[in-house]
C-alpha positions as MATLAB code, in Angstrom:
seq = 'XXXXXXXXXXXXXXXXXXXXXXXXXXXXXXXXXXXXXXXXXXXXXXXXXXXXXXXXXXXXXXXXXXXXXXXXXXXXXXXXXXXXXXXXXXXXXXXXXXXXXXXXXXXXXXXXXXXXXXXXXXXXXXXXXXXXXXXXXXXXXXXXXXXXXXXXXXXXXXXXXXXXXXXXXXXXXXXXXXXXXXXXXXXXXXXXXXXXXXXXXXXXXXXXXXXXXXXXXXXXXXXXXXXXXXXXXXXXXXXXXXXXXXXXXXXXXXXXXXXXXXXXXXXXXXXXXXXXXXXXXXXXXXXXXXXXXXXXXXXXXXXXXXXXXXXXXXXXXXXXXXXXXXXXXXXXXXXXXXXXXXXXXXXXXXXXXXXXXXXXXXXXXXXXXXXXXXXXXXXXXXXXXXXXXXXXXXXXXXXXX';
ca = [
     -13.225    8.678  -31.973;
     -10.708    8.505  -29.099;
     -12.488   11.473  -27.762;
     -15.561   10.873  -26.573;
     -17.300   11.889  -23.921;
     -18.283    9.198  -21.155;
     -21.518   10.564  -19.842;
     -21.690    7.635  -17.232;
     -18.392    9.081  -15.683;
     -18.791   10.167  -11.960;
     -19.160   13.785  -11.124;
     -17.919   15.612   -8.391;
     -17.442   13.681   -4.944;
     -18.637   10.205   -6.709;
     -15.417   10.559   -8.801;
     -13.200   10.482   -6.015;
     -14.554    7.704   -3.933;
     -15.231    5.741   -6.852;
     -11.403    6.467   -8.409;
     -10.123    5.540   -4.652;
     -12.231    2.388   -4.384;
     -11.087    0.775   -7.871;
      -7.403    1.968   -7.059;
      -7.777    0.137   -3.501;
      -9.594   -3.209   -5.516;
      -7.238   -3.271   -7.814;
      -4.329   -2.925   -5.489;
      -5.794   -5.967   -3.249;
      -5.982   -7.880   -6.473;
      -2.408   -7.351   -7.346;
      -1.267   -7.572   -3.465;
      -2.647  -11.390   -4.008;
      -0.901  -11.845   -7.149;
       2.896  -11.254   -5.507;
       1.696  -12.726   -1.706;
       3.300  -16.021   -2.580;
       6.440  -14.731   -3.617;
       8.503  -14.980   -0.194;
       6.523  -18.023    0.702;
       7.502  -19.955   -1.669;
      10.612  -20.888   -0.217;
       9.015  -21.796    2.876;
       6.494  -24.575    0.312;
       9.357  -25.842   -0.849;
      11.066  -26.681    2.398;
       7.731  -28.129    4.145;
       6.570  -30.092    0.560;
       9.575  -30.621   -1.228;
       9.687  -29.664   -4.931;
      12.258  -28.495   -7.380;
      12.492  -24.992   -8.673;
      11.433  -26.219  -12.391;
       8.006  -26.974  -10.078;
       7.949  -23.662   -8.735;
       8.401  -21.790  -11.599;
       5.346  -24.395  -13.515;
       3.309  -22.839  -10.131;
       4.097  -19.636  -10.805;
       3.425  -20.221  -14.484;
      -0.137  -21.715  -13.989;
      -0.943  -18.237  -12.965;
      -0.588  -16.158  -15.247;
      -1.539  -19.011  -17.990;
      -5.122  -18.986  -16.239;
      -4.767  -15.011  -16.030;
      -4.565  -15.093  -20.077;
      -7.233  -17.301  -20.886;
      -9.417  -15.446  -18.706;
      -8.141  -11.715  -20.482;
      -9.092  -13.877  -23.858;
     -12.606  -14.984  -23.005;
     -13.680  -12.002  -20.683;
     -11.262   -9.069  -21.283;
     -14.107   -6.733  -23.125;
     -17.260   -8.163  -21.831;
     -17.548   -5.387  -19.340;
     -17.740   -2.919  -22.509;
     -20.839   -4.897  -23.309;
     -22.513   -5.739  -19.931;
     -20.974   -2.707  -17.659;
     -18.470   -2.882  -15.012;
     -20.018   -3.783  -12.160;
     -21.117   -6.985  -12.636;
     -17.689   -7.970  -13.957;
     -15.965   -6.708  -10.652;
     -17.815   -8.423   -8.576;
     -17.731  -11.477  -10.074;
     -13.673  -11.437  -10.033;
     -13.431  -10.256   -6.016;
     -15.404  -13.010   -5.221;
     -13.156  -15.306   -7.440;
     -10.554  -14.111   -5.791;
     -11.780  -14.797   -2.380;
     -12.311  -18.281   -3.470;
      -8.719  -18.381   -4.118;
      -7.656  -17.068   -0.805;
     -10.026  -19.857    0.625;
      -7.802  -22.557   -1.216;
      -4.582  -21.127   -0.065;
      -5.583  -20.917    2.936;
      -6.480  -24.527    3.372;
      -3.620  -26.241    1.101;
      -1.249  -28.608    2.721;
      -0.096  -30.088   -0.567;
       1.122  -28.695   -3.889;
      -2.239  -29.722   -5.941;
      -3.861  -27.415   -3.479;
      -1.625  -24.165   -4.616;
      -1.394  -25.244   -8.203;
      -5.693  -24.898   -8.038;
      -5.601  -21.295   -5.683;
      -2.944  -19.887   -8.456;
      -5.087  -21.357  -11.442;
      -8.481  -19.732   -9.939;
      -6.365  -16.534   -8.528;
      -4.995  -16.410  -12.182;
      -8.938  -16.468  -13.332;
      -9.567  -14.087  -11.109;
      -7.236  -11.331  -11.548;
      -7.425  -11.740  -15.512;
     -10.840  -11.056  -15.382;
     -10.701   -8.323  -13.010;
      -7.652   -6.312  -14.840;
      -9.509   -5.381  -18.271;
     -12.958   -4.059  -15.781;
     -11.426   -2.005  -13.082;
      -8.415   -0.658  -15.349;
     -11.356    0.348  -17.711;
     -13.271    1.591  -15.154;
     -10.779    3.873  -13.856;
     -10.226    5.654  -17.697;
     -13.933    5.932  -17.427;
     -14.021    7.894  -14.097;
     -11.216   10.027  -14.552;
      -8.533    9.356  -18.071;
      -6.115   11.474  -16.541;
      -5.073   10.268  -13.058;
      -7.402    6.550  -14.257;
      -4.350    6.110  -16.175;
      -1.757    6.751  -13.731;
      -3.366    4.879  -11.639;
      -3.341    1.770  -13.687;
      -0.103    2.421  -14.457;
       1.049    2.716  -10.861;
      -0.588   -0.364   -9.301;
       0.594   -3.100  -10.777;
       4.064   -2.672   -9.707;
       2.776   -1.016   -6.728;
       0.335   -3.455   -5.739;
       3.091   -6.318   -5.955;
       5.479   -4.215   -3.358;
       2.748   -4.251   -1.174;
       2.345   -8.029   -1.394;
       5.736   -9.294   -0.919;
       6.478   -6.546    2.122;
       3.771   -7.587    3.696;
       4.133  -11.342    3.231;
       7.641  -11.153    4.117;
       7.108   -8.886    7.405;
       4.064  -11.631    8.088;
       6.358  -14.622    7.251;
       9.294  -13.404    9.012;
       7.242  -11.857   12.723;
       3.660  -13.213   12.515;
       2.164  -16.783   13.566;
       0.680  -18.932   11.055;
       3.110  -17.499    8.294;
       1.596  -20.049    5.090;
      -1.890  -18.679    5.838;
      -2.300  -15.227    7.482;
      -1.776  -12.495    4.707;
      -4.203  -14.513    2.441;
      -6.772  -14.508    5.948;
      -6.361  -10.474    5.511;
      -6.321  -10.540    1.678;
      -9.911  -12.807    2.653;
     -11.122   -9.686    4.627;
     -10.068   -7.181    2.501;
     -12.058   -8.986   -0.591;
     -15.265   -9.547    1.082;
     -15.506   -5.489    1.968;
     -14.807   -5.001   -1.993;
     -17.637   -7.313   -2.419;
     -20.146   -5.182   -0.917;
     -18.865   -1.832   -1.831;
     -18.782   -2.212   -5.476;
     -22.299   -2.179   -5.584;
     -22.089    1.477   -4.312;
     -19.612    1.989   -7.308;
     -21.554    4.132  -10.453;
     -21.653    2.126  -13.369;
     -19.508    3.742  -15.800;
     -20.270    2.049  -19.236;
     -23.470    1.481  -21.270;
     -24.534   -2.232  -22.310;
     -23.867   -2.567  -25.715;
     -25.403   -5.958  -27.620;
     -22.868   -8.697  -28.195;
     -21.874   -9.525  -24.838;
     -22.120  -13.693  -25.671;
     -19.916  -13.260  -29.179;
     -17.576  -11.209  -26.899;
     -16.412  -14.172  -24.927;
     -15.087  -15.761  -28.118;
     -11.343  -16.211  -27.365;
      -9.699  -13.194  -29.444;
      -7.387  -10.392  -29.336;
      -8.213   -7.123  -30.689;
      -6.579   -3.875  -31.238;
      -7.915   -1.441  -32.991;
      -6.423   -0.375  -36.178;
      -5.125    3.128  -34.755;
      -3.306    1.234  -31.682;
      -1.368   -1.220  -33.456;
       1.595    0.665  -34.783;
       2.112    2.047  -31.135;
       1.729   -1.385  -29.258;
       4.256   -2.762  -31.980;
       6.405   -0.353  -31.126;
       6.668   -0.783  -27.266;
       6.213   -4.598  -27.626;
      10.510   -5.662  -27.446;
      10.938   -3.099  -24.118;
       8.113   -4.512  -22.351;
       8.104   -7.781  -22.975;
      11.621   -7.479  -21.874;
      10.358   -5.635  -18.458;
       7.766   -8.013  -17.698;
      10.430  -11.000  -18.333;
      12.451   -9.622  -14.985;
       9.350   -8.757  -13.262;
       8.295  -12.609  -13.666;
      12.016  -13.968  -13.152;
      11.628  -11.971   -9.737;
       8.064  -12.866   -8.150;
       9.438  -16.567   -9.034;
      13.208  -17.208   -8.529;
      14.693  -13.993   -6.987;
      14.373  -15.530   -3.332;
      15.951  -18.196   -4.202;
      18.612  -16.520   -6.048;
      19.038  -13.783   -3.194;
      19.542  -16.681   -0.341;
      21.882  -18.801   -3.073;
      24.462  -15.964   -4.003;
      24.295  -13.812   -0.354;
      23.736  -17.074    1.934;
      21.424  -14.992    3.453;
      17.942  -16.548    4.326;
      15.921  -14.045    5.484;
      12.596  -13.865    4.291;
      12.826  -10.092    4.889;
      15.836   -9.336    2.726;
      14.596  -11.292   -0.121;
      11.143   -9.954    0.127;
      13.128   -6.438    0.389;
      15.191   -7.130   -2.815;
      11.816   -8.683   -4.612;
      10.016   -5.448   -3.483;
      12.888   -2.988   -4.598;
      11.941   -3.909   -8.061;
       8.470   -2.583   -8.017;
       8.704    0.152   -5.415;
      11.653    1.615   -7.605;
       9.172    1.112  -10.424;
       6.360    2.917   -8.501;
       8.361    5.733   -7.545;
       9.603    6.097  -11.098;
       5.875    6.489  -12.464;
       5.052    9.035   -9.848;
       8.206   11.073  -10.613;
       7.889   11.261  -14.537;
       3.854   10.937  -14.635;
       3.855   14.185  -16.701;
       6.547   13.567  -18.726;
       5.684   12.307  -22.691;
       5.129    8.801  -23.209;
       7.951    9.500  -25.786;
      10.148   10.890  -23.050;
       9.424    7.963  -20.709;
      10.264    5.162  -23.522;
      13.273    6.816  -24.632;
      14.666    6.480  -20.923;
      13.547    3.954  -19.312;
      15.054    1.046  -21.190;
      18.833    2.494  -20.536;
      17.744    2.375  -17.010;
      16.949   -1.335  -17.007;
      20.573   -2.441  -18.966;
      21.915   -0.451  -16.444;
      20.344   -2.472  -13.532;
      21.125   -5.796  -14.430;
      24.484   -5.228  -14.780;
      24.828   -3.989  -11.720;
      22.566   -6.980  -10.341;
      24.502   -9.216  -12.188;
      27.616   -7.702  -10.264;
      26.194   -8.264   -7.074;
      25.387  -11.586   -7.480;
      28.326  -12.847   -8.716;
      30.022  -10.916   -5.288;
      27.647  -12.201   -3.184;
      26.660   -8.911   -1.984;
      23.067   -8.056   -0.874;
      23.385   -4.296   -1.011;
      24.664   -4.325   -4.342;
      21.890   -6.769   -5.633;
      19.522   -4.212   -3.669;
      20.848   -1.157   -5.821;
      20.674   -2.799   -8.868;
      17.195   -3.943   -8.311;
      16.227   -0.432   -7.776;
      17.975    0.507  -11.023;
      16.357   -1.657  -13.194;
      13.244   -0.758  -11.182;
      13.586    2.694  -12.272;
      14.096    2.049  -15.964;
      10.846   -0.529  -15.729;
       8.294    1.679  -14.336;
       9.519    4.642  -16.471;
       8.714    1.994  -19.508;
       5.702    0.824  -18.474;
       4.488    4.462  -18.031;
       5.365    5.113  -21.482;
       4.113    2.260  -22.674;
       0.933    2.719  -21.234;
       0.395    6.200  -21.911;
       2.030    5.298  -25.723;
      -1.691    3.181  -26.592;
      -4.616    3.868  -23.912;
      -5.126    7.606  -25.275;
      -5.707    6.046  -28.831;
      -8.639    3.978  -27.852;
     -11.967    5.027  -27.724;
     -14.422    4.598  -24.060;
     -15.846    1.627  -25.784;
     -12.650   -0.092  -26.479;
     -10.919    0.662  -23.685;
     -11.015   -2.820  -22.000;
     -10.385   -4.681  -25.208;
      -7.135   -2.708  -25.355;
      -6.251   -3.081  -21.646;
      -7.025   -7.215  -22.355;
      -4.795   -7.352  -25.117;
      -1.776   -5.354  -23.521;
      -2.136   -7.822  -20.652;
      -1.846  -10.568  -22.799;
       1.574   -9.577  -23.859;
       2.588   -8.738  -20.652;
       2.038  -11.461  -18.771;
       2.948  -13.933  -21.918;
       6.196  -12.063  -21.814;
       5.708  -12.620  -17.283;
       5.437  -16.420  -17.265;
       7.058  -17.956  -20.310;
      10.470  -16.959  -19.707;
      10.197  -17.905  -15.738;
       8.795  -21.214  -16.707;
      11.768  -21.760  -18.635;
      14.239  -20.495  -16.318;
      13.112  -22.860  -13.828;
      13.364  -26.058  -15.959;
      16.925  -24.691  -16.851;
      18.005  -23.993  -13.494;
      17.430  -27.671  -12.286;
      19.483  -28.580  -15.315;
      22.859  -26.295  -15.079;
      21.630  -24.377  -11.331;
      20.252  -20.704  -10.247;
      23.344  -18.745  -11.269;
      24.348  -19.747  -14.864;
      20.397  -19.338  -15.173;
      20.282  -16.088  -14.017;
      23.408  -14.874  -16.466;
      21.493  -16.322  -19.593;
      18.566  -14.742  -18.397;
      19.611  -11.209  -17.740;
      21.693  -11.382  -20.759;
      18.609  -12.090  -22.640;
      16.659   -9.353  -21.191;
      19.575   -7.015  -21.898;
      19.371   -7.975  -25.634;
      15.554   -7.536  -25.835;
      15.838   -4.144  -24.347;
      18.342   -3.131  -27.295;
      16.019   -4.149  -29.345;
      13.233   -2.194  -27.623;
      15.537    0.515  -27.279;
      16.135    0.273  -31.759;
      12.099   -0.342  -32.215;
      11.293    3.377  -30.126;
      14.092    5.545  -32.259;
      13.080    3.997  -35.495;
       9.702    4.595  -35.036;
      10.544    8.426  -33.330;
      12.671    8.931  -36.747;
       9.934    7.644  -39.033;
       7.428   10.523  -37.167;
       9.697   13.071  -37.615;
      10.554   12.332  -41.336;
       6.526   11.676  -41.338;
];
């Protein structure tokens, strides 16, 4: 079943544009996602809230970005693509709208719910859509972006925030631009998958895998939940954290040592892209103990640099597992549950993304950033053992198998 043929896919030149155009979308959508990162700092200083507020912020996010994977993450296998990309660019533009007018912290708690909408709706579509144009480089491609879509976001924020005028409002003005040419070219997009009846049952708040994916997604579950935990402790309290332990207040070198986490990642994916998902998941995690300790270090010495190579460490070992991870469950689905499978990967993900920020941010008004941070990385580190136990149990299972 998890062979058949699309024959909606784009031929020839249509495949190219159509992969660059949902690679682009998708990167703007993700770009979004991490823009408030380094400005957060700058919030807090102008409205005055705790970090436990910042983190709930952050939070409200990806909360809105799971309820919206839950209610819409497979309608476009029922009503196509198209219609569902649309509809989440021009969500997302309403979002930009609100961020660009808020002066308060209601008005950024409602631009991350909607973005949060947004984005969730948009990641099941477009990530579908790209395994529908091409499976081979669709699926690097959604494996690249997200962590690649986020560098792009904080750099550019923090170059924006740190040289340009009107720092709290002109990357989303761009992000506003970039959305409303998205708008119009997705209608020039081929539609890549059939209706199929059930589009109003679909909407049903649900998770499903199909039965041949769920020994797979069980097995990569402790690693990447444990990789999307530091993702979300970064995009939230790394800033903080990086102008706490180095005194340093740059919005450039904590944008830098946000970024250095997801380029690393990026970088990773591109250089082990053809390796096994098997491969990829047996490394990776070893790669991410590695780079906490050596964050951990660099904290504790107050040195930048350090905190910068360990971030790039732990970088490494996350996009190699995400590859893996990725490339462990999207080749068992078939075209028609491709979405559905996307959705409910998501939904782990970004559970794993908020939760654990959330609660580092109520603990770190209770006992401060840096015990915080040691709990936190030490309960990453134990959650990638266990990731680490799950992948050569279930390698030595095959093999007896």
């Amino acid at each position: 079943m998890s062979s058949t043929i699309n024959s909606l896919a784009p031929r020839g030149r249509w495949r190219h544009w159509a992969l660059a155009f949902l690679a682009t979308t998708l990167t703007t959508f993700l770009a979004s996602s991490a823009a408030p990162t380094p400005l957060y700092r700058i919030y807090q200083e102008n409205w005055g809230f705790s970090p436990s507020l910042l983190t709930l912020i952050f939070g409200i996010y990806a909360i809105c970005l799971l309820l919206a994977l839950l209610v819409v993450g497979s309608l476009s296998d029922h009503v196509g693509r198209k219609p569902v990309i649309f509809a989440s660019v021009m969500l997302q533009a309403v979002a930009m709208i609100l961020f660009i007018r808020a002066d308060s912290v209601g008005w950024l708690i409602a631009a991350r719910a909607v973005q949060g909408l947004a984005t969730g709706a948009a990641s099941g579509a477009i990530g579908a859509a790209l395994l529908d144009t091409n499976k081979v480089q669709g699926q690097l491609v959604n494996s690249i972006v997200p962590l690649g879509g986020m560098a792009v976001g904080v750099l550019g924020s923090s170059a924006l925030v740190q040289f340009g005028p009107e720092p709290m409002r002109l990357i989303y003005i761009i992000l506003l631009v970039a959305l409303a040419l998205q708008a119009v070219l997705v209608w020039f997009m081929p539609e890549t998958a059939a209706h199929h009846p059930g589009a109003l049952a679909s909407l049903k708040p649900r998770v499903h895998v199909p039965r041949q994916v769920r020994a797979a997604l069980l097995m990569i579950t402790p690693s990447n939940i444990a990789g999307w935990a530091l993702a979300g402790f970064y995009l939230s309290l790394m800033p903080s954290l990086v102008g706490a332990s180095t005194g340093n207040r740059s919005a450039m070198v904590s944008g830098a040592v946000v970024a250095a986490l997801t380029i690393s990642g990026s970088i990773a994916i591109l250089l082990r892209r053809k390796k096994s998902a098997a491969a990829n998941l047996r490394l990776g995690p070893p790669f991410m103990i590695l780079g906490m300790g050596v964050v951990l270090a660099g904290m504790h010495l107050g040195l930048a640099p350090l905190l910068l190579a360990g971030t790039m460490i732990a970088g490494g070992g996350l996009g190699t597992n995400f590859l893996g991870s990725v490339n462990a469950i999207m080749p068992l689905a078939a075209p028609d549950e491709r979405a559905g499978v996307l959705s409910a990967f998501y939904v782990e993900s970004y559970l794993a993304f908020s939760i654990p920020a959330i609660g580092a941010g109520f603990l770190s008004h209770a006992i401060g950033l840096g015990p915080t941070a040691d709990i936190y990385a030490g309960l990453v580190i134990l959650l990638t053992l266990f990731g680490i136990a799950a992948i050569r149990t279930t390698a030595r299972r095959s093999v007896q198998a």
